[in-house]
C-alpha positions, 0 to 999 in steps of 0.5 A: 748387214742382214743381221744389224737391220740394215739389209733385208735378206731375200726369199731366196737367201732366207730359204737357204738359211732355214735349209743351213740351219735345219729351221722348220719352214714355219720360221720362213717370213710370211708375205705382208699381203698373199699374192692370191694368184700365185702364177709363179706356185708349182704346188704339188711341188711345194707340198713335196718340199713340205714332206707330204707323202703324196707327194714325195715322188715329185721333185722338191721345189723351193720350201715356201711357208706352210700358212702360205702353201695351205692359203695359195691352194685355198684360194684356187678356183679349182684344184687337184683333188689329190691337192684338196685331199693334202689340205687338213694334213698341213694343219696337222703337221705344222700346228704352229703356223701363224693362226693370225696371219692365215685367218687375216688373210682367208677373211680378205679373200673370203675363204673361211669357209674353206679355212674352216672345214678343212680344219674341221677335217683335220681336227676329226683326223687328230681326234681318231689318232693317238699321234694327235692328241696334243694338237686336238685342242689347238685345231678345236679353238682354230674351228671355233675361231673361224665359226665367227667369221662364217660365210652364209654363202654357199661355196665348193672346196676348191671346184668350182667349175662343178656342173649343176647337177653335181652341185645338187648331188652334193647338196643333198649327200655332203657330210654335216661338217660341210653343210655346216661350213655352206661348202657344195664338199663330199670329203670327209676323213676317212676318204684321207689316206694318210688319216689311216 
């Protein structure tokens, strides 16, 4: 029924197929609309499901799709650093997320801001490492992409509850890359360690 088109198949269902036949997760569907709020996403087991290795000590959870794990942890007010830090490695890992779908749904939540300067992250990584290089024009059309859609209002990288005066500290010593994506943000690649 599921392949005749009579029947849709379940997350669940659609999971394990993927696990049966060793698809990437890229291939698991996308949500129509992102459910921003994501009460029911564990992601530092989600980002261990996904390979990274900052994870890799944490239990697997149930393997989501990558554009929607990177989009889950953007949306958050505040975030794990050690979270914020696994950001550009999604984009570098899975460089054939749906572009589409990820800036759709990061424009409806205003975070192409964010979007932006951990792509900007990933793209400086890929350019540092030979590893890389075949994914560095994908991740340079992806900035130019969203440097359209560029927010004038000044935002933080997932930390929001930052006090005052760490937001004038920031403002006044964060790297170009975030100034230019009006992001209160002091990350930058070399801090990253899997970019060594």
């Amino acid at each position: 029924m599921i392949e005749a088109g009579e029947r849709s198949a379940t997350p669940a269902l659609a999971r394990r197929a993927a696990k049966l036949y060793r698809l990437p997760p890229t291939d698991l569907e996308l949500p129509a609309e992102l459910d921003a709020n994501g009460a029911a996403c564990d992601l530092p087991r989600e980002f261990g499901a996904l390979g990274y290795p900052g994870f890799s000590h944490v239990r697997a959870g149930a393997k989501r799709n990558p554009a929607e794990t990177l989009l889950l942890a953007l949306a958050r007010n505040d975030l794990d650093p050690r979270l914020t830090e696994a950001l550009p490695w999604i984009l570098l890992s899975y460089p054939e997320m749906d572009w589409r779908w990820i800036v759709s749904q990061a424009k409806l939540r205003d975070l192409q801001n964010r979007l932006g300067f951990v792509t900007n992250l990933a793209l400086r990584l890929a350019e540092a490492q030979e590893r890389y290089a075949e994914i560095v024009p994908i991740l340079a059309r992806r900035e130019a992409d969203l440097e359209l859609a560029r927010l004038q209002r000044e935002g933080t990288l997932c930390r929001d509850s930052m006090t005052a005066p760490e937001r004038d500290w920031l403002r006044r010593n964060r790297p170009p890359e975030a100034a230019r994506w009006n992001l209160l943000a002091g990350i930058t690649p070399r801090q990253l360690r899997y970019g060594a």
